[in-house]
C-alpha atoms as one frame of an Amber mdcrd trajectory, in Angstrom:
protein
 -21.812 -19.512  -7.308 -21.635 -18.686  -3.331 -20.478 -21.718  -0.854 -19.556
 -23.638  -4.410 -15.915 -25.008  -4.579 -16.196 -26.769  -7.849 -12.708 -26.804
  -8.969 -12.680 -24.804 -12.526  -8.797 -25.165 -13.363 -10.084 -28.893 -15.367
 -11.994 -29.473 -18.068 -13.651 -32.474 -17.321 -14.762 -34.184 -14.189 -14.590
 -37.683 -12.885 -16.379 -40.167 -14.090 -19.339 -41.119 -11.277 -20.451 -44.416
  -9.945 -23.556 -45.497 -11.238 -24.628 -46.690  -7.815 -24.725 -42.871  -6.529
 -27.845 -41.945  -7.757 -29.750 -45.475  -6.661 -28.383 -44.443  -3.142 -29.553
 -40.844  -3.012 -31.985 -39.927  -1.043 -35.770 -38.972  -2.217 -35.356 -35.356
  -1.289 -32.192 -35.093  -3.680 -33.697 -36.658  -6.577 -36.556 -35.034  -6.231
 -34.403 -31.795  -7.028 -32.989 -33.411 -10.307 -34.370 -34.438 -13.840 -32.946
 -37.387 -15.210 -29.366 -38.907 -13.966 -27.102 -35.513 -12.772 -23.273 -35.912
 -11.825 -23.887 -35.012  -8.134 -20.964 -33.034  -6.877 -20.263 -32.893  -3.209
 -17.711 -29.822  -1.949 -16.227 -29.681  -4.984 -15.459 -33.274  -6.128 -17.616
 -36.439  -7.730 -19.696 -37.467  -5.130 -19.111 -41.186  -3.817 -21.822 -43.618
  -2.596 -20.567 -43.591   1.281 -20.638 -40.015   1.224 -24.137 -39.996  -0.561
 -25.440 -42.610   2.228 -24.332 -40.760   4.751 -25.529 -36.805   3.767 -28.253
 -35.323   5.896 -30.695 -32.689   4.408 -30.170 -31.289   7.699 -25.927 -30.998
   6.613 -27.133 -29.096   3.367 -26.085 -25.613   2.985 -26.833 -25.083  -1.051
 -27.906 -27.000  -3.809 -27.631 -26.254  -7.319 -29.157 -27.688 -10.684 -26.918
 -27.280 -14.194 -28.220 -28.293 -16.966 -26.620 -30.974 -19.112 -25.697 -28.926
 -22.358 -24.575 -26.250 -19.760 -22.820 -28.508 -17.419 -21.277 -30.296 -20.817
 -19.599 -27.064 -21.932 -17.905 -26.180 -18.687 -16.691 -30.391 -17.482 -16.539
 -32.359 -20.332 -18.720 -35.411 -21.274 -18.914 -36.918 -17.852 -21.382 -33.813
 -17.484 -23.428 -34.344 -19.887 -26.244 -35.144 -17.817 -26.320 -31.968 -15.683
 -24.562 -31.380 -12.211 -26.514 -31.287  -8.690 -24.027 -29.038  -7.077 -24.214
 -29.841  -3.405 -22.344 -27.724  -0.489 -22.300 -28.884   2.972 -22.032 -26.380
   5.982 -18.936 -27.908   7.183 -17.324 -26.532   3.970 -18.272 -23.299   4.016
């Protein structure tokens, strides 16, 4: 995926905070179904950097489904991803 830096060489991501996805913002879980590993630049997403992201700071976002998302990471996907990539990281 273009501007995506999710680091394939694992096969299984970090386990997230719960408290992530009661801290995102409406106009990111509005994007989602159900409770998505939210991946920030490349790595599991942590509540300050959730609190602090600005639509306006968004360059991409990307949905994968659970059984998808599963395959590829390991359990701790199992929910889907919401693949986010900031313009600073591009």
């Amino acid at each position: 995926m273009p501007g995506t830096h999710l680091d394939t060489n694992f096969r299984t991501i970090a386990r997230q905070d719960p408290a992530v996805r009661r801290v995102a913002p409406g106009w990111l879980r509005d994007r989602t179904k159900g409770e998505p590993t939210y991946i920030l630049d490349g790595n599991v997403a942590t509540v300050k950097q959730i609190r602090r992201l600005k639509q306006s700071d968004v360059a991409s976002i990307t949905s994968m489904d659970g059984e998808k998302a599963a395959a590829l990471y390991g359990p701790n996907a199992k929910q889907g991803l919401l693949i986010i990539t900031t313009k600073a990281s591009l």
